[in-house]
N, C-alpha and C positions, 0 to 999 in steps of 0.2 A: 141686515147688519152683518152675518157671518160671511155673506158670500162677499161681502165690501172689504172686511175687513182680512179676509183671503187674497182677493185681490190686491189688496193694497202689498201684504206679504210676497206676495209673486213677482210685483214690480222689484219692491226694493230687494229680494236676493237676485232677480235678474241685473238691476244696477249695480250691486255687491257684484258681483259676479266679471261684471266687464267691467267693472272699475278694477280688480283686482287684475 
């Protein structure tokens, strides 16, 4: 559950990121 829910975090500031 934590390490999913990390991951999910990682994606979306990585897409936050290159979308900016």
């Amino acid at each position: 559950m934590g390490l999913e829910c990390y991951h999910e975090q990682l994606i979306s500031g990585a897409v936050k990121l290159v979308k900016h």
